[in-house]
C-alpha positions in Angstrom: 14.1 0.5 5.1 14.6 4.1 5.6 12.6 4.9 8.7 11.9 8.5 7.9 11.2 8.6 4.2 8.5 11.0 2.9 7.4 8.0 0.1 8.6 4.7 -0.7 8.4 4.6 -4.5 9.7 2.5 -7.1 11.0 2.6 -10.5 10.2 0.0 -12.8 12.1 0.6 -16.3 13.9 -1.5 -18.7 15.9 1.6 -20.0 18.4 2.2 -17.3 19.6 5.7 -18.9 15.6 6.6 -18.4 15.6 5.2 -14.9 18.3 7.5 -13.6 17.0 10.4 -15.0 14.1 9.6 -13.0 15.6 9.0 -10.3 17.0 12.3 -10.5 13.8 14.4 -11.2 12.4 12.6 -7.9 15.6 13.3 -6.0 15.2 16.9 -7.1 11.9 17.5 -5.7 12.3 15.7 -2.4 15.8 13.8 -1.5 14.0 12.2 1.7 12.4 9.4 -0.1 13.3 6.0 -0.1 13.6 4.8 -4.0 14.0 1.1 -5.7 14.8 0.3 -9.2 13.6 -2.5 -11.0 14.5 -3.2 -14.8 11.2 -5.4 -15.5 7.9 -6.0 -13.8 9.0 -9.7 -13.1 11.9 -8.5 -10.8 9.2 -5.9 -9.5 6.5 -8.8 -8.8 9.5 -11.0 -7.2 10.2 -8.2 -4.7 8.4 -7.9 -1.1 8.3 -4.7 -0.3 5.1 -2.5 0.0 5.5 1.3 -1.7 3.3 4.5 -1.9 4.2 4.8 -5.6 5.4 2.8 -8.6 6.8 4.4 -11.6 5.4 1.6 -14.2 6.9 1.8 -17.8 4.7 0.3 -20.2 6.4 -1.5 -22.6 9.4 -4.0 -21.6 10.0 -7.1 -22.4 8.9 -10.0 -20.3 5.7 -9.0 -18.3 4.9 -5.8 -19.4 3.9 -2.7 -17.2 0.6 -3.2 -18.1 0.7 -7.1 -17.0 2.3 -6.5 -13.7 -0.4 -3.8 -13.1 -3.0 -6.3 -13.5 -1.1 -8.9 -11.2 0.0 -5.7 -8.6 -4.1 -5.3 -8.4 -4.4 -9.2 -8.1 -2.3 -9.2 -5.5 -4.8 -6.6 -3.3 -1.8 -4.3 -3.3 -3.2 -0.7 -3.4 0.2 1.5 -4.4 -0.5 4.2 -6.5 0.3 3.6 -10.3 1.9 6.2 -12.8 2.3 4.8 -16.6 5.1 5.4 -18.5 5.1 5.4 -22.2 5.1 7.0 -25.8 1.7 4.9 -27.0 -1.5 7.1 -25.6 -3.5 4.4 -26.7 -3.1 2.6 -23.6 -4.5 5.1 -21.7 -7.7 3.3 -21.9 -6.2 0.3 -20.1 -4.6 2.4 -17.4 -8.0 3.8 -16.0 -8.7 -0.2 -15.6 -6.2 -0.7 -12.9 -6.8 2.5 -11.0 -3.3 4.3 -12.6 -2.9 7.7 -10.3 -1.1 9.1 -13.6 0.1 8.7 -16.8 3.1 10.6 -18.3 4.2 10.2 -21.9 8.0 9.2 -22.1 10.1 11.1 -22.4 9.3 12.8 -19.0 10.4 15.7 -17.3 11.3 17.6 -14.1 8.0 19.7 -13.9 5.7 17.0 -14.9 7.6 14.2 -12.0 7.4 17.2 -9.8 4.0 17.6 -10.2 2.7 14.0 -9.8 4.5 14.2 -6.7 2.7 17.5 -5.2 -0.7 15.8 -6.4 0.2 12.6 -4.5 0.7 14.6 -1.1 -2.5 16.2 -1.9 -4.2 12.9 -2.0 -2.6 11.8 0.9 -3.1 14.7 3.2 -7.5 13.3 2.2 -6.3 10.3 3.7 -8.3 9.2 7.4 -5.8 9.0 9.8 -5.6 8.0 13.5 -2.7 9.8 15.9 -0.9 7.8 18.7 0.5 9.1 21.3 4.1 7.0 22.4 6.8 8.3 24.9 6.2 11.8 24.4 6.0 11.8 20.7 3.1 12.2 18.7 2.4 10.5 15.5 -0.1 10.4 12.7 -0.6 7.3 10.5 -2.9 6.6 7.7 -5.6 4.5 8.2 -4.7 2.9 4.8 -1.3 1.9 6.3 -2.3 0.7 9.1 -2.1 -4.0 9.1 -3.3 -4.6 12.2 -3.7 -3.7 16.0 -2.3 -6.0 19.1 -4.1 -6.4 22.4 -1.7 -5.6 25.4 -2.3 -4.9 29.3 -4.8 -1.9 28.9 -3.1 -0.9 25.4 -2.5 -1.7 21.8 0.6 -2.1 19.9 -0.3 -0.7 15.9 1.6 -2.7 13.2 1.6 -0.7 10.0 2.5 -1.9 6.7 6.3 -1.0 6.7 6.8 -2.9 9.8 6.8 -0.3 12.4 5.4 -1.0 15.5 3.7 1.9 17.9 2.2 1.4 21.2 -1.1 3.2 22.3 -2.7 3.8 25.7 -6.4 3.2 23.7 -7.4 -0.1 24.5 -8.7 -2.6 21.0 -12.2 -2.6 22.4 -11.9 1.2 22.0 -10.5 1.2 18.6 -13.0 -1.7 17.5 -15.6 1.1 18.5 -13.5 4.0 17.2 -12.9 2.4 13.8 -16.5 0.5 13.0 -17.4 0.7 9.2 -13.9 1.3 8.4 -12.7 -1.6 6.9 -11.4 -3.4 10.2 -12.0 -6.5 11.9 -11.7 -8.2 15.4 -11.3 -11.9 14.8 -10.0 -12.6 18.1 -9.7 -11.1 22.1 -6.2 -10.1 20.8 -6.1 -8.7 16.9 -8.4 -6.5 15.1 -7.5 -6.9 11.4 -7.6 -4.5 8.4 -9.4 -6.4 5.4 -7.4 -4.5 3.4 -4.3 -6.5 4.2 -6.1 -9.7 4.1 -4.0 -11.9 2.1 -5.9 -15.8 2.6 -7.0 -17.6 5.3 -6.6 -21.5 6.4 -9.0 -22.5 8.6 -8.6 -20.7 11.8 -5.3 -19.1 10.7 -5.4 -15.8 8.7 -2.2 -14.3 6.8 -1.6 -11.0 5.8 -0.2 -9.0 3.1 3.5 -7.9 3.7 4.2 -8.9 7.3 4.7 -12.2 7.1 2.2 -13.0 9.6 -0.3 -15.4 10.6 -2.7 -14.8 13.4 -5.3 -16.8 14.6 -9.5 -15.9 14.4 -11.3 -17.4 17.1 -13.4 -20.5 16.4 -16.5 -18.8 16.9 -15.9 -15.4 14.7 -14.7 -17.2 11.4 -18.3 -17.6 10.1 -18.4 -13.5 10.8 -15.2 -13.1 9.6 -15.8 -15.0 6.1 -19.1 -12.9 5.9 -17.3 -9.3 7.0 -14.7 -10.2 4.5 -17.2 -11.3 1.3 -19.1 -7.8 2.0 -15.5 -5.8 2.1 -14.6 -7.2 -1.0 -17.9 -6.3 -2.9 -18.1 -3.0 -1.8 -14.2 -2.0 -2.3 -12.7 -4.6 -4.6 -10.8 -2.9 -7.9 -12.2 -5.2 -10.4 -9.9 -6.0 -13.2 
């Protein structure tokens, strides 16, 4: 992963000649980011990692960009979306998964360019909280954030890239700081973001893109279940 990467954002084209032009007009507007290509959703769907922005052609054979939308949305997995294609008619479709954008192929430098600046702009809207850690200062989005750790009198913050920050503020503290946001204690230890809820097994909870299981306590998994029902209602993208 590259640790300092303004986006992580992937390229999902059969057409390699189109992906590398792509790649180019992103590359042109900001060479910090960290880019994947994929030359069909079903390698895309196969793959692990987490981005802020998928470049989704349409039409390719296999499971088509519209399909692996669908299955991305499934899949709780809240990237933003831009379409790729030379059909307008599936515009209607688009607004059904939540795309961000949708460019008509064949695209160009001003209009990549653009979607970029408009994505910064909707991130900059984003809630954030700021940690403090060995002198540094950081901001991270709420929406990024998996889930926070107990520890002595402080927290360690797990976001969903895998980074790891430690904070003075105690969990009880956040729990209080970060009510009606979407976050959950299910145990002394973890405070969860339903977000990032991927199923739970009894007592043992897994989340999306960390590979993790943690455990609820015996008596907060009827709360839990209940929290997690209400979440889902009010913030589920309904396909």
């Amino acid at each position: 992963m590259a640790e300092n990467a303004t986006y992580r954002i992937a390229v999902c084209d059969d057409e390699k000649i189109f992906r590398s032009r792509l790649v180019k007009c992103i590359r042109s507007y900001d060479d910090n980011v960290y880019l994947r290509e994929y030359n069909c959703g079903d390698e895309l769907l196969q793959s692990d990692e987490i981005f802020d922005l998928i470049f989704l052609d349409i039409e390719m054979p296999g499971t088509n960009g519209m399909k692996t939308a669908k299955e991305l949305r499934e899949r709780k997995i809240e990237s933003q979306i831009v379409f790729l294609t030379s059909h307008t008619e599936c515009v209607y479709d688009a607004f059904r998964v939540k795309a961000f954008r949708f460019l008509n192929k064949p695209v160009n430098a001003e209009q990549v360019h653009r979607t970029l600046m408009e994505l910064a702009q909707e991130n900059r809207k984003e809630e954030k909280v700021v940690v403090s850690q060995k002198g540094k200062v950081f901001e991270l989005a709420l929406n990024q954030v998996v889930y926070f750790e107990a520890f002595g009198d402080g927290t360690y913050i797990y976001d969903k890239y895998g980074e790891v920050y430690s904070s003075t503020v105690t969990l009880k503290e956040w729990e209080e700081k970060l009510q009606d946001k979407g976050f959950f204690r299910i145990h002394k230890s973890y405070m969860v973001s339903l977000l990032y809820v991927k199923c739970r097994e009894n007592e043992l909870l897994e989340l999306r893109g960390l590979n993790v299981s943690l455990k609820i306590s015996r008596r907060n998994v009827g709360k839990f279940a209940e929290a997690y029902l209400t979440y889902i209602d009010k913030n589920a993208k309904r396909i």
